[in-house]
N, C-alpha and C positions, 0 to 999 in steps of 0.2 A: 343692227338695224340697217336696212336696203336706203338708201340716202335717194333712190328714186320714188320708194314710196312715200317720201317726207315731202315730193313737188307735188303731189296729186290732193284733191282737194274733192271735197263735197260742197256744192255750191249751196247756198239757199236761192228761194223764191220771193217773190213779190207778185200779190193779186195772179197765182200761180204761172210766175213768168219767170223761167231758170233766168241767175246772175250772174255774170261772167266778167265780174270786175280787175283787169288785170291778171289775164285767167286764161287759158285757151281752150273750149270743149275738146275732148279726145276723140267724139265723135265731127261726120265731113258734117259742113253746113255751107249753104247759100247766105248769100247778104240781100235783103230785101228793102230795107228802109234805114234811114239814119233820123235824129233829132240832131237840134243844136242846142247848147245852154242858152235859155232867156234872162231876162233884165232878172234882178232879185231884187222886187220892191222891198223888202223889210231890211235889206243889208243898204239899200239906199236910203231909206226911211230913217236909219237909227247912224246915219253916216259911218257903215262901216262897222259898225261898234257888234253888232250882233250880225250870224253868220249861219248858214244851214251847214247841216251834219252831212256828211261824206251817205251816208242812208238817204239822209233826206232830198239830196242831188240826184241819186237815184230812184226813186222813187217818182221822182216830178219828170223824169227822162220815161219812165216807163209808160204814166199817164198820158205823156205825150205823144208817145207811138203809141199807146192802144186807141186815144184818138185817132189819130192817122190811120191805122188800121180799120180803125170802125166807118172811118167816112170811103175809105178805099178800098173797101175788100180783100187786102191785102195781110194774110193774116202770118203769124212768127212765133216762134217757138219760145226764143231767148233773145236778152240782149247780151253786149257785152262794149268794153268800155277798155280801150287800149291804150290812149293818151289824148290830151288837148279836150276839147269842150263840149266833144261831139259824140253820144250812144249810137251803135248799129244796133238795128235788128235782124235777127238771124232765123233761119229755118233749117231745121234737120233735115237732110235728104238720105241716111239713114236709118235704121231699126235701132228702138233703142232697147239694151238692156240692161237688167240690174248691174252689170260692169262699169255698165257707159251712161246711164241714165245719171245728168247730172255731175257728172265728173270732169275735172280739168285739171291742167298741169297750168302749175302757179307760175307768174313773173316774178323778177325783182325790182324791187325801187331803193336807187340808187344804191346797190348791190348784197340787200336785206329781200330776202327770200320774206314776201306777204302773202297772208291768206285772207282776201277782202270782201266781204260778207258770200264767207266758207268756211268748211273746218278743216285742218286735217284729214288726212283717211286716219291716220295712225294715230289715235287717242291716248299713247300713249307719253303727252308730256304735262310738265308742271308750267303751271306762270311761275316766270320770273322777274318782268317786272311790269309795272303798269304805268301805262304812260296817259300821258295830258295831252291837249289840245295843243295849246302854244297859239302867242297871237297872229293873228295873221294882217300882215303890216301894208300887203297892196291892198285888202279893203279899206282900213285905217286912211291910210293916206288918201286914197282916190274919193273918200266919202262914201264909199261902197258904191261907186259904179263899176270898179273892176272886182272882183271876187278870185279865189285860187281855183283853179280846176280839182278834180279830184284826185288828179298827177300830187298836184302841189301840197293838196293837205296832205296824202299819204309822204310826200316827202320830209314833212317835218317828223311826222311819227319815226320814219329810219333815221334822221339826223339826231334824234333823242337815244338810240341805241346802236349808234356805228362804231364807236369803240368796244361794247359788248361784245356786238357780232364779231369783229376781228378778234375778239378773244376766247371766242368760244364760248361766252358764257351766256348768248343766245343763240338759237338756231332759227327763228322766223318772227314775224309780228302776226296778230290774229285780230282784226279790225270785223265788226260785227253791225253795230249800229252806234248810234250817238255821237258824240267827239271824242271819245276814250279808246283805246287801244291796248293790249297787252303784246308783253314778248314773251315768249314759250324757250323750252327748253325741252327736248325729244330725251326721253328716260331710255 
């Protein structure tokens, strides 16, 4: 198995707007616009105690720039999401094709190879294992004025399979939607 085609990913969409969550498109693109994270009245509401899904962050980033978009004319292709609390929005200056349409070479968090709502190119592995959420103790404590980025939630999911991974007996996490996450194993 080519251990380069295990970094490439199939991104998914949102309201047809490629995700490039910790991800790099393969195709060049321009930067056009950014969002920043707002208040979370419900994580404040429930002091902390309830939290939006790593999906769900993004998704309220996307809303935000097609906002932004729609009052400014200013229109993008994809976002993408590198670290801290902030989405860009991106435009292809490119042709794409079935190659490139969509595709990115993955990051790691905290040195676990993620693929964050994407798949593999190579369909070729099993779950190995499934992971939880884990609490998240700066809302807790803050009353939910402070929230994790989606740096921080993904960093928990790799702290739950870091000895795995140094053993080999995972090769990536595959974070999709919700608060759940799986570890893969490339056959």
């Amino acid at each position: 198995m080519n251990s380069m085609a295990q970094k490439k990913a199939k991104v998914h969409s949102i309201n047809g707007v490629e995700v490039y969550i910790l991800a790099e498109p393969v195709r060049e693109y321009e930067t056009v616009n950014t969002a920043k994270n707002g208040v979370k009245i419900l994580s404040g509401f429930t002091g902390g105690l309830i939290n939006e899904s790593i999906s769900t962050k993004v998704s309220k980033f996307i809303k935000r720039l097609l906002e932004d978009a729609h009052e400014s004319g200013v229109e993008f292709d994809a976002i993408m999401y590198t670290s801290g609390k902030t989405m860009t929005a991106i435009k292809f200056t490119d042709v794409s094709t079935p190659e490139t349409k969509g595709i990115a070479t993955i990051h790691r968090v905290d040195g676990v190879p993620f693929y964050v709502m994407s798949e593999p190119l190579n369909t070729d592995y099993r779950v190995a294992d499934k992971l939880g959420k884990g609490i998240k103790w700066k809302s807790l404590v803050t009353g939910g004025l402070l929230n994790n980025s989606i740096e921080e939630d993904l960093l928990k999911f790799a702290k739950q399979v870091d000895g795995k991974y140094k053993r080999g007996k995972i090769d990536a996490v595959v974070y999709s939607n919700g608060k759940k996450a799986i570890a893969i194993k490339f056959e």
